[in-house]
C-alpha positions as CSV (number, residue, x, y, z in Angstrom):
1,X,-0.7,-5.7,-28.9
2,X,-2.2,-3.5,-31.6
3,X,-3.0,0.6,-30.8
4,X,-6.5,0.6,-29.8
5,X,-6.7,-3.3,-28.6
6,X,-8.5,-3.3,-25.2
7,X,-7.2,-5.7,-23.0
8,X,-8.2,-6.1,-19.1
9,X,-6.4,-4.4,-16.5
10,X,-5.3,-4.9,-13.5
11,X,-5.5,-1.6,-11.6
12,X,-4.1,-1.2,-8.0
13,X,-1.7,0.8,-5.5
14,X,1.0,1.5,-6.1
15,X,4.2,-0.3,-4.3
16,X,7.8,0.6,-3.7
17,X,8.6,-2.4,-5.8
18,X,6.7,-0.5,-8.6
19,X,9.3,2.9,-8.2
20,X,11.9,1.6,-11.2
21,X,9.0,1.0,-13.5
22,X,7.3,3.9,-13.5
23,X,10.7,5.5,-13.4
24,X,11.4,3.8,-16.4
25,X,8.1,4.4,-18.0
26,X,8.0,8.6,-17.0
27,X,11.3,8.6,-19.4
28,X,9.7,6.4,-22.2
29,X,6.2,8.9,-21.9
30,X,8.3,11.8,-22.3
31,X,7.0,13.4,-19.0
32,X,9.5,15.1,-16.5
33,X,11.5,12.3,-15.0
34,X,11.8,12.3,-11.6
35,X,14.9,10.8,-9.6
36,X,14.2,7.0,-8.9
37,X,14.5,7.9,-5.5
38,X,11.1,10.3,-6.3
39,X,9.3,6.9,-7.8
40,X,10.5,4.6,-4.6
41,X,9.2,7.2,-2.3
42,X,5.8,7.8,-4.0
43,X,5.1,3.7,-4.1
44,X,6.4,2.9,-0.6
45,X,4.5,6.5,1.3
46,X,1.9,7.9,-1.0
47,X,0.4,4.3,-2.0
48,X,-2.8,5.2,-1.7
49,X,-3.1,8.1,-3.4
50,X,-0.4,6.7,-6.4
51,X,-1.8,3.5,-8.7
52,X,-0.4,1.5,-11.2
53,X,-2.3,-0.2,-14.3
54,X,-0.8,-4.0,-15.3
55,X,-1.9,-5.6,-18.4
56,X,-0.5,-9.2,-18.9
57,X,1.4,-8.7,-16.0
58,X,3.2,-5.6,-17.3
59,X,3.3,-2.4,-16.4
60,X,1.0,-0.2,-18.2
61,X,0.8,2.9,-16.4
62,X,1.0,4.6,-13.4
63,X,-0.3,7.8,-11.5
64,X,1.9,9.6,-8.9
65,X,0.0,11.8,-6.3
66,X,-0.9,12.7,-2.9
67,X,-3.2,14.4,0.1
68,X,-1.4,17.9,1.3
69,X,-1.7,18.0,4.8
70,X,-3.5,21.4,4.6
71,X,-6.3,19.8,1.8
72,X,-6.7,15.8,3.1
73,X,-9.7,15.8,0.6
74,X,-8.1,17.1,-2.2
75,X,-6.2,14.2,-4.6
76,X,-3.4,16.2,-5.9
77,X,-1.9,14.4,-9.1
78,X,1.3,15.1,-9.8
79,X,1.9,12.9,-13.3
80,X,0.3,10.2,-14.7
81,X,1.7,7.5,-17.7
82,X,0.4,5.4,-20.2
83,X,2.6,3.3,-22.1
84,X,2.4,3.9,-26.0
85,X,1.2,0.2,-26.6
86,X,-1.7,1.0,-24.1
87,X,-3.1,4.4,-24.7
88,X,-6.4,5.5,-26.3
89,X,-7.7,2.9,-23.6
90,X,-9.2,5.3,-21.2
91,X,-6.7,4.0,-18.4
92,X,-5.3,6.9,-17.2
93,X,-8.8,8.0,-16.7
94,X,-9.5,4.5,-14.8
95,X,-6.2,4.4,-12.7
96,X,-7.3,8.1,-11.2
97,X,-11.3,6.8,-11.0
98,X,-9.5,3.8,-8.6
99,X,-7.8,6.7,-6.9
100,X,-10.5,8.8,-6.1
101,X,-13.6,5.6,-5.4
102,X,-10.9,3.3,-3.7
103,X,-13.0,2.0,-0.4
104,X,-10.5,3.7,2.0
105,X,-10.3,7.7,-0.3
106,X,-12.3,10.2,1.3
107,X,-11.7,12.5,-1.7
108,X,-14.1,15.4,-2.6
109,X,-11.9,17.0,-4.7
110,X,-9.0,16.7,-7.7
111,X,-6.5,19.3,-8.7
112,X,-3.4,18.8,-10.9
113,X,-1.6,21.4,-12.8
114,X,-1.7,21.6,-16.5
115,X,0.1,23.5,-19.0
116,X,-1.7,25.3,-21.2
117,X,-0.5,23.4,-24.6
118,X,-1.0,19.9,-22.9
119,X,-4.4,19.2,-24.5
120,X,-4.4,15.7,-23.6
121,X,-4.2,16.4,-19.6
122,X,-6.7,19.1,-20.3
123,X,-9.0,16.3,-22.2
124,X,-8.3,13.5,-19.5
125,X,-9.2,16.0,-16.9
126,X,-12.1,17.3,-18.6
127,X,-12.9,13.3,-18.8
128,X,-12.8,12.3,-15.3
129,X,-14.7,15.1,-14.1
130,X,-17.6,14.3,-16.7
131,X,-17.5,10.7,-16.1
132,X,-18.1,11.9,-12.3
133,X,-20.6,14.6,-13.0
134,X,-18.6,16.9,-11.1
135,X,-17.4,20.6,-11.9
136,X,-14.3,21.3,-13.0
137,X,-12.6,24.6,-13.9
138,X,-8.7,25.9,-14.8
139,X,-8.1,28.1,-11.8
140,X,-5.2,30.5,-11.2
141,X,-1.7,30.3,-13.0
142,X,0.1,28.5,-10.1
143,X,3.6,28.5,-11.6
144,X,5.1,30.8,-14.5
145,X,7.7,30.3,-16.6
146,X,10.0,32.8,-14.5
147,X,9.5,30.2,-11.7
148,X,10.9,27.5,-13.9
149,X,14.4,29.4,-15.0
150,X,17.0,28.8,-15.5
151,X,15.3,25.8,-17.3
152,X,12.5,26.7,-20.1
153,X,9.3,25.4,-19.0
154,X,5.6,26.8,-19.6
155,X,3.3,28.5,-16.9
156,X,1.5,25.6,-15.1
157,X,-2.4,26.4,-14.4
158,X,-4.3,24.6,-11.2
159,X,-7.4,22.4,-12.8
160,X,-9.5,22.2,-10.1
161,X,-12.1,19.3,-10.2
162,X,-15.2,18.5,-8.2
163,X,-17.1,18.3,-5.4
164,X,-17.4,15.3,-6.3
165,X,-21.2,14.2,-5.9
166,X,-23.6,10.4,-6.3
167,X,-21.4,8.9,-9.4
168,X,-18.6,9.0,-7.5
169,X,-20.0,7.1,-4.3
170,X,-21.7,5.1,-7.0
171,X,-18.5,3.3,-8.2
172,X,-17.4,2.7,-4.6
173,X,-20.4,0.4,-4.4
């Protein structure tokens, strides 16, 4: 498939069954990989708040996240993948729009955290919270590099997103 070409996906839960491909595909995206262990557990218990985007029955992406017990309608996402065949598709944004309008999410909010040279996490966030009409704002450095050490890692900021108001109940309908 050629860079840009927009083919249909398929965009649902995800499963445990999905845990060594988006495993797999963390590594290829050059994102933080996770034990496998991290990827079986996120498909088999946080299904509904994780998704996974097929396109000809392959995997195209995925988005890990969950609920905190303290914030059940906050989406938190922790990482999110698009292959390098499929990006420039809008399906990260679309896999986290599934997340948030499924029939069964109660979501009013979205938070992640971004660090502050990851444009493109910036952009998609910046995205999704457009596309819903919602506000959205970087709030408080929730990590610093000192938290990180002895590994070298930047300062992670909270982006807060939402409430979330009509466009999102509109695509539940």
């Amino acid at each position: 498939m050629r860079q840009n070409e927009k083919k249909e996906a398929f965009i649902g839960h995800a499963t445990a069954q999905d845990g060594a491909a988006m495993h797999q595909m963390a590594g290829l995206c050059g994102l933080d990989q996770n034990s496998l262990y991290y990827y079986l557990l996120f498909g088999k218990y946080f299904a509904k708040t994780s998704a996974v985007a097929r396109i000809n029955g392959q995997m195209a992406g995925f988005v890990t996240g969950f609920a905190a017990p303290e914030k059940p309608d906050t989406l938190f996402i922790w990482q999110v993948g698009v292959g390098s065949d499929f990006r420039g598709q809008g399906l990260a944004r679309q896999m986290i729009l599934y997340l948030i309008t499924s029939p069964t999410a109660s979501f009013k909010y979205l938070e992640a955290t971004v660090n502050p040279s990851n444009k493109a996490s910036q952009a998609l966030f910046g995205s999704v919270a457009e596309h819903l009409g919602a506000g959205f704002k970087f709030e408080e450095q929730i990590f610093s590099e000192n938290d990180f050490l002895p590994a070298v890692h930047e300062a992670e900021r909270l982006f807060h997103i939402g409430p979330f108001g009509s466009k999102a109940q509109e695509h539940k309908a």
